[in-house]
C-alpha positions as MATLAB code, in Angstrom:
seq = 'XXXXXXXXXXXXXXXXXXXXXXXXXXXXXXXXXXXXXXXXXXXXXXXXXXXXXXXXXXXXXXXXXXXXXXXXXXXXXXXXXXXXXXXXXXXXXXXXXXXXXXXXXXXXXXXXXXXXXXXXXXXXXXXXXXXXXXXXXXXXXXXXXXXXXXXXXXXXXXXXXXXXXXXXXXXXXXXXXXXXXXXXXXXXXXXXXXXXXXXXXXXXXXXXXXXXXXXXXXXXXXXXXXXXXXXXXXXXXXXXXXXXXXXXXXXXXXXXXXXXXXXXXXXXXXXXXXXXXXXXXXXXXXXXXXXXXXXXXXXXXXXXXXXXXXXXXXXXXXXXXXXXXXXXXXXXXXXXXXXXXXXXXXXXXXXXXXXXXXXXXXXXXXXXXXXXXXX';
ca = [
      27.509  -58.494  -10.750;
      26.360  -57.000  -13.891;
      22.779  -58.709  -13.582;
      22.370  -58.063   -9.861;
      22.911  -54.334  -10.463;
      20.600  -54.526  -13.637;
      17.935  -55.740  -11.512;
      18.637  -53.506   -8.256;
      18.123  -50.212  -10.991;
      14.684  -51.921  -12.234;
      13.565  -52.569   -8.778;
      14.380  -48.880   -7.926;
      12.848  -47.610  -11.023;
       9.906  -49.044  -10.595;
       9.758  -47.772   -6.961;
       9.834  -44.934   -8.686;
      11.879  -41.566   -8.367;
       9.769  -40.326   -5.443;
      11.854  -41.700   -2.675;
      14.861  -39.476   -3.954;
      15.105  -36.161   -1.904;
      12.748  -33.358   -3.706;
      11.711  -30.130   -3.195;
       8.073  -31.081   -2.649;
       5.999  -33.266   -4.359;
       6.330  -34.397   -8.012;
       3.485  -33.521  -11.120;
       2.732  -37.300  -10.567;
       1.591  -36.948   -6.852;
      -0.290  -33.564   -7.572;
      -2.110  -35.623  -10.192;
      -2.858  -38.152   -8.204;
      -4.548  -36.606   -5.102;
      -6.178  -34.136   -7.458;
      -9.828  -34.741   -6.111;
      -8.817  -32.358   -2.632;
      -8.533  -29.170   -4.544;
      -8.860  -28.075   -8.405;
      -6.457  -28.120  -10.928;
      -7.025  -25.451  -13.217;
      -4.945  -25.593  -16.201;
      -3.893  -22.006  -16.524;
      -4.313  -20.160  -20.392;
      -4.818  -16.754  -21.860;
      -8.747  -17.152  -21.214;
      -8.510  -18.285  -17.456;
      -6.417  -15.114  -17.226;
      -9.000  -13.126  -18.587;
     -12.064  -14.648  -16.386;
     -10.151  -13.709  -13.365;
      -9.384  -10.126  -13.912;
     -13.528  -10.045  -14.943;
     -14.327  -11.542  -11.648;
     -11.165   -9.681   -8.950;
     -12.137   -6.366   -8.852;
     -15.047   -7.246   -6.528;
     -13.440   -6.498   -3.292;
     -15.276   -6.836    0.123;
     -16.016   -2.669    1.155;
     -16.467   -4.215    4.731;
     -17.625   -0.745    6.117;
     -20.600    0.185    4.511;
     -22.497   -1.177    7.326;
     -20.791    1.954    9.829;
     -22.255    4.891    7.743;
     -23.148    7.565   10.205;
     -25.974    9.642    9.724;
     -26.240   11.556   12.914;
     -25.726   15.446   12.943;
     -22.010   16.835   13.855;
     -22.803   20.038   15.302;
     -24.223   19.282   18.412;
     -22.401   20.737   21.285;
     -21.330   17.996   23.837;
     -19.420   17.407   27.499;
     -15.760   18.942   27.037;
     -16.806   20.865   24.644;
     -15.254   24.625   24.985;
     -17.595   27.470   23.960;
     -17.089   31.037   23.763;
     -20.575   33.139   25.043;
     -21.010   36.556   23.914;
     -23.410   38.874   25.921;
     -24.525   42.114   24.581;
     -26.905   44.089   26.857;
     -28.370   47.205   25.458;
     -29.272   48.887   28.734;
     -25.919   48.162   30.356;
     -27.567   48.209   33.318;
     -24.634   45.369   34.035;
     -22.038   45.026   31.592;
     -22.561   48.737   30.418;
     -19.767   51.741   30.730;
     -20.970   55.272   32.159;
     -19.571   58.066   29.363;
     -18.529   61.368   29.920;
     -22.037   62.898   29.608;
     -22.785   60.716   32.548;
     -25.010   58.424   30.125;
     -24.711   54.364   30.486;
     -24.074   53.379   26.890;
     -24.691   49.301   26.095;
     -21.983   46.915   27.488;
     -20.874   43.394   26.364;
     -19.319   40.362   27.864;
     -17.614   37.741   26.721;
     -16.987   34.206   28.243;
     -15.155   30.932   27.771;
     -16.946   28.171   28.884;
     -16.608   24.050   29.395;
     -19.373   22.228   29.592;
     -19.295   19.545   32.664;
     -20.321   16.239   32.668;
     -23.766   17.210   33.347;
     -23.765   19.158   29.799;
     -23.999   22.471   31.580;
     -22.284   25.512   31.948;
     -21.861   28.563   33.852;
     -23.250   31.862   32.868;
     -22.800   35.041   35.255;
     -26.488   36.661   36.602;
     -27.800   33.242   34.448;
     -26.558   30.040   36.584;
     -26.107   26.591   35.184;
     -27.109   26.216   31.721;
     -28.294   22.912   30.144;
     -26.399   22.963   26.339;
     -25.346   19.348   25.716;
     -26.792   17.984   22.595;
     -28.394   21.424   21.151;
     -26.382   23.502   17.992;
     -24.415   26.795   19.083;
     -27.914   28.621   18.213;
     -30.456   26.476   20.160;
     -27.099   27.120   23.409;
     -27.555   31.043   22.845;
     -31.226   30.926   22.878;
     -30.901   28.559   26.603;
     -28.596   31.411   27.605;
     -30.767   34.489   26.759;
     -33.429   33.013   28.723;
     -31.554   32.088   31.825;
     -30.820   35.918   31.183;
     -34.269   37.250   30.841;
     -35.556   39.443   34.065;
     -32.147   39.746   35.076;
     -29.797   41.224   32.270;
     -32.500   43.656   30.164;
     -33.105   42.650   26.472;
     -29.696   39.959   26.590;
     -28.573   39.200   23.121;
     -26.582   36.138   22.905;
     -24.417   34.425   20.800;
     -22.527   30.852   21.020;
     -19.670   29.864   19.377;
     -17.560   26.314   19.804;
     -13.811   27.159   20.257;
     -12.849   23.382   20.551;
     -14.692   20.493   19.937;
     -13.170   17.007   21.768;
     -16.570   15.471   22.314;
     -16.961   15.570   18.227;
     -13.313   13.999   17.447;
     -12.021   10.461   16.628;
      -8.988    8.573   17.175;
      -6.541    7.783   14.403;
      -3.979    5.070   15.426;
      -1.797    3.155   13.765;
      -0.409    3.455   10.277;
      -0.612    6.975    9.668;
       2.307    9.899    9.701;
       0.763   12.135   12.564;
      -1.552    9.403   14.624;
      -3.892   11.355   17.463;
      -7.162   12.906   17.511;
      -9.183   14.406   14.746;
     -12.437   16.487   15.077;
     -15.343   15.769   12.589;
     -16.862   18.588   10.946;
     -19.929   18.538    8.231;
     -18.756   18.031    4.995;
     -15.429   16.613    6.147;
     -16.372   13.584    7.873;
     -15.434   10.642    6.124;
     -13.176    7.843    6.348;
     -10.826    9.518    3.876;
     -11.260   13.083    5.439;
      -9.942   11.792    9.062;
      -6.708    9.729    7.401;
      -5.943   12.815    5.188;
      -5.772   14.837    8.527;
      -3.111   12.680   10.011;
      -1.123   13.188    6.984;
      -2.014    9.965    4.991;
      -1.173    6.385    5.076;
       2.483    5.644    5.925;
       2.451    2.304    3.821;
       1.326    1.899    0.218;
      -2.433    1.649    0.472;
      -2.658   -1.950   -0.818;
      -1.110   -3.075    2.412;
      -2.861   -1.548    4.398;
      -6.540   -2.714    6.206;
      -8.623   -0.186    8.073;
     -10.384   -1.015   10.782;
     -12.768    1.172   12.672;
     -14.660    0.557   16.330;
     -18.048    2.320   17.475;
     -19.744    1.147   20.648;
     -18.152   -1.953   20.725;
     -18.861   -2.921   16.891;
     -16.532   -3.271   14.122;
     -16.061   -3.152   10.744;
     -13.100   -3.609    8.540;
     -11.972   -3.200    5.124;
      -8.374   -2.700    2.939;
      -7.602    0.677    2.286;
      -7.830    0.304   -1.756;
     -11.960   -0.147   -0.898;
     -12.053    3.039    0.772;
      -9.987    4.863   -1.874;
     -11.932    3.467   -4.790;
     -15.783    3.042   -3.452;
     -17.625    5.666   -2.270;
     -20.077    3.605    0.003;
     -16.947    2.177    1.437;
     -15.300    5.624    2.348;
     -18.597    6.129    5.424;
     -19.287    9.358    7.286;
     -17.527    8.932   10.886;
     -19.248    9.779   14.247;
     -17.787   11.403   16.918;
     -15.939    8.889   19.134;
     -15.176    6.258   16.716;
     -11.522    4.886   16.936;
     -10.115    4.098   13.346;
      -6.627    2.294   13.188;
      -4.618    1.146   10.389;
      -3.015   -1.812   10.110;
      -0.193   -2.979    8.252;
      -0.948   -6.111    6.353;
       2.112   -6.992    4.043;
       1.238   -8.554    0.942;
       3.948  -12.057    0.689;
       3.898  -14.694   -1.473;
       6.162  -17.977   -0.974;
       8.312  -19.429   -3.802;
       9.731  -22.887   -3.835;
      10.848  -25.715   -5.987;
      13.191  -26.375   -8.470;
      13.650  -22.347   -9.186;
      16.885  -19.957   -8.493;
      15.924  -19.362   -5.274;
      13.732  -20.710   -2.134;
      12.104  -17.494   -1.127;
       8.942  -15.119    0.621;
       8.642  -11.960   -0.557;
       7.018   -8.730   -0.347;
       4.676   -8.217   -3.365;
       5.058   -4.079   -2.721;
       2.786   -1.743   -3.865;
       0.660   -2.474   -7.178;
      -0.054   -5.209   -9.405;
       2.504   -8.584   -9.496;
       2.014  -10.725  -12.132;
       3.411  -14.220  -12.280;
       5.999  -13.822  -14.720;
       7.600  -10.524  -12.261;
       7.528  -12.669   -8.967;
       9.175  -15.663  -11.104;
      11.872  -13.424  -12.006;
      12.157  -11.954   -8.361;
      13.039  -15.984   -7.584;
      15.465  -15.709  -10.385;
      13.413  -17.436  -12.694;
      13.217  -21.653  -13.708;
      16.451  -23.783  -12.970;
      17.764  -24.578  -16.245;
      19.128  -28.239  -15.336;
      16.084  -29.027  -12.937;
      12.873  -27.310  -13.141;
      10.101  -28.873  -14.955;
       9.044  -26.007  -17.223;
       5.661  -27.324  -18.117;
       4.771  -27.511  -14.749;
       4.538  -23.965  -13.033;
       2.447  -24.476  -10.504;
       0.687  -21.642   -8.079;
      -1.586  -22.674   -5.290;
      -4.494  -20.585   -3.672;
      -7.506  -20.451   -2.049;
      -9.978  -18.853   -4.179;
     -13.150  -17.178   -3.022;
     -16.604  -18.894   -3.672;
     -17.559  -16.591   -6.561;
     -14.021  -17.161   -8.556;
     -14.640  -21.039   -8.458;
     -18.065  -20.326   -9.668;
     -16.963  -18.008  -12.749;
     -14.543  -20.870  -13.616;
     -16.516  -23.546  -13.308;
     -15.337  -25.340  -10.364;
     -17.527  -27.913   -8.518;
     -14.850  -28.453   -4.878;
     -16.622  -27.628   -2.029;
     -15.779  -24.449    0.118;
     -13.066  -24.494    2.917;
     -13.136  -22.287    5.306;
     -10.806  -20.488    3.717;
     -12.201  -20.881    0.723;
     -12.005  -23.227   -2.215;
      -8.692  -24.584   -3.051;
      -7.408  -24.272   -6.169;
      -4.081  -25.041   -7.937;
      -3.128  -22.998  -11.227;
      -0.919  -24.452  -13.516;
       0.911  -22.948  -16.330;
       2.981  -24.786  -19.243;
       5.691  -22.516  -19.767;
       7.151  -24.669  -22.394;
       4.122  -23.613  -25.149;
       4.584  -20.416  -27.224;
       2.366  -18.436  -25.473;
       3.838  -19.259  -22.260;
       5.198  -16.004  -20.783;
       2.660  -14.089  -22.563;
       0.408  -15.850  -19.835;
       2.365  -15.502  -16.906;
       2.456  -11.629  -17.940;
      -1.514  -11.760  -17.220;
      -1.907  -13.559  -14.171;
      -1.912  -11.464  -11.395;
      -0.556  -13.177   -8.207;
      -1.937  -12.661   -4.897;
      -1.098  -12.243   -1.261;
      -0.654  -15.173    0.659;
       0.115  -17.427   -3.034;
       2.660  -20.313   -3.410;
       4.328  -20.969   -6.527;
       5.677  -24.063   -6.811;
       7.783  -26.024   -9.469;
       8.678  -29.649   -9.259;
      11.538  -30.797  -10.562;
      11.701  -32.657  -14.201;
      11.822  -36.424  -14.758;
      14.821  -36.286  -16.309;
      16.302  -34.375  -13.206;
      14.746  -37.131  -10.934;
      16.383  -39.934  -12.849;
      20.029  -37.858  -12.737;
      19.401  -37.794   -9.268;
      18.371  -41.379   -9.056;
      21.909  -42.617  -11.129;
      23.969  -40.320   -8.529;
      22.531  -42.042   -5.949;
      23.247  -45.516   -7.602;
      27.000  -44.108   -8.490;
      27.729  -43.711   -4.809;
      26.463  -46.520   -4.271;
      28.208  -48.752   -6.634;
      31.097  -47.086   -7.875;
      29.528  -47.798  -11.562;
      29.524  -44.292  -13.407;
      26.883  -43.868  -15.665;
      26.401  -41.034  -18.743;
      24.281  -38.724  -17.113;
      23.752  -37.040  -20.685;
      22.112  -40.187  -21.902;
      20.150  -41.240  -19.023;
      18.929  -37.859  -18.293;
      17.533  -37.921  -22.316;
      14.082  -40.186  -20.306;
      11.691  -38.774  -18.711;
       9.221  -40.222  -16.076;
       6.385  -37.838  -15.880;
];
């Protein structure tokens, strides 16, 4: 009995500990199918190339700089006309000397689809697309030979023909109107009272003509070619894009998480997962899997080719070395990350005895069998 059991352990040993239920797949596997992605074995200096190479984030909207002028008058617009006539032949008032001193006249007026508007003793009055100086000037001479030596003067009282649309995550969404020197990406979201989520979840996308152009929030705030000059019309929305990363293996907990506003570093979101498990996690093994842009693989020396979603890279961090956590404190994780730790060899053989104690009834010292280890 003794010998058949002997021999039904070495036949499952050398199957090897794989075909016991895992978390996902063992440092042995990862090893072994290493030519799909990189495996970049993850040190104070790989920390420090990345934070070199990071801060070049896409702008995404420098393409959508407008450099149009903002104080043309257009249809909708409402405009307030002031008349002065110094005859006051017809806007005039007769005093008590029986004189007819100068008269003025003031009107509100909206200009129609045609870009026109109406002007008593003057008739319809082309003003779309001229400034509130070149509109008086139209005005005076519709006036001339009609109202003697007209002075005019145009002013805009509202402007919805030079205002944008703010949608989406901001506190007071709606419309906006562009004015010169406050026309900018940032000027608009300011007006609706900010961003309603911390600005590194956040992506802003704007729309012009049936283009668009996109780019996170943290661009706009720290590039100034990112934060363009609007024009009137545009729709800008933003959009909430949480920042997660995944978290699985032999830790305290299975988990997805928000990485909230700021910087997470590797060491935080371990301890979010409530860190290594002490009788099954494989602490030479922390393992974080991304895809990295083109540019990152280049700075580190990578050779993989490019996915579409980039190149795929798996970090990997011996937490059992000195400098361990001191590491982990410098690696900055990233949206969309999964950290990953496989469980130990020595957990893998515990398992495997369990299994072979149900089996067989035969109870084994877990305390010296767990002393091997298979990776």
């Amino acid at each position: 009995m003794t010998r058949r059991l002997s021999a039904l352990c070495a036949a499952l040993l050398l199957a090897g500990c794989s075909t016991l239920p895992a978390d996902g797949p063992s440092s042995r596997a990862l090893d072994a199918a290493s030519a799909t992605y990189a495996m970049v074995e993850l040190d104070y200096a790989t920390t420090q190339a990345l934070r070199l190479v990071e801060p070049g984030e896409d702008a995404g909207l420098t393409g959508a700089d407008f450099a149009g002028p903002l104080d043309l008058i257009g249809v909708d617009d409402v405009l307030s006309v002031s008349i002065y006539e110094p005859s006051g032949a017809l806007f005039g008032a007769r005093g008590p000397d029986g004189r007819v001193s100068g008269g003025s006249e003031t009107l509100s007026a909206t200009v129609d689809r045609e870009g026109r508007i109406g002007v008593p003793f003057g008739g319809r009055v082309a003003v779309a697309g001229l400034t509130s100086s070149q509109a008086a000037d139209a005005v005076r001479r519709a006036l001339q030979g009609r109202v003697g030596s007209p002075q005019v003067t145009v002013s805009l009282a509202e402007r919805p023909s030079n205002g944008v649309t703010v949608l989406g995550e901001v506190r007071t969404p709606g419309r906006a109107t562009l004015r010169t020197g406050a026309s900018r990406v940032l000027d608009v979201i300011a007006s609706a009272g900010g961003a309603s989520r911390p600005a590194e979840e956040v992506e802003v996308r704007l729309r012009r003509d049936g283009r668009e152009w996109s780019a996170p929030l943290t661009a706009v705030m720290s590039r100034f070619d990112a934060n363009v000059r609007l024009a009137p019309g545009d729709q800008l929305a933003l959009i909430h894009r949480p920042r997660r990363f995944s978290a699985f293996g032999a830790l305290g907990q299975v988990t997805q998480q928000d990485m909230g506003p700021g910087e997470l570093t590797l060491a935080a979101a371990l301890a979010r997962t409530g860190g290594l498990a002490p009788d099954r996690a494989d602490a030479r093994q922390v393992l974080v899997f991304r895809f990295e842009r083109p540019e990152i693989a280049r700075a580190l020396g990578l050779s993989q080719p490019v996915s579409p979603r980039g190149v795929p890279v798996i970090y990997r961090l011996d937490l059992s070395r000195p400098d361990g956590l001191f590491v982990a404190q410098e690696f900055v994780v990233r949206p969309d990350d999964l950290i990953y730790v496989p469980r130990s060899g020595s957990a893998e053989l515990r398992g495997f005895f369990e299994l072979v104690q149900s089996v067989t009834r035969v109870v084994y010292d877990v305390s010296v069998t767990g002393a091997a280890n298979f990776d």
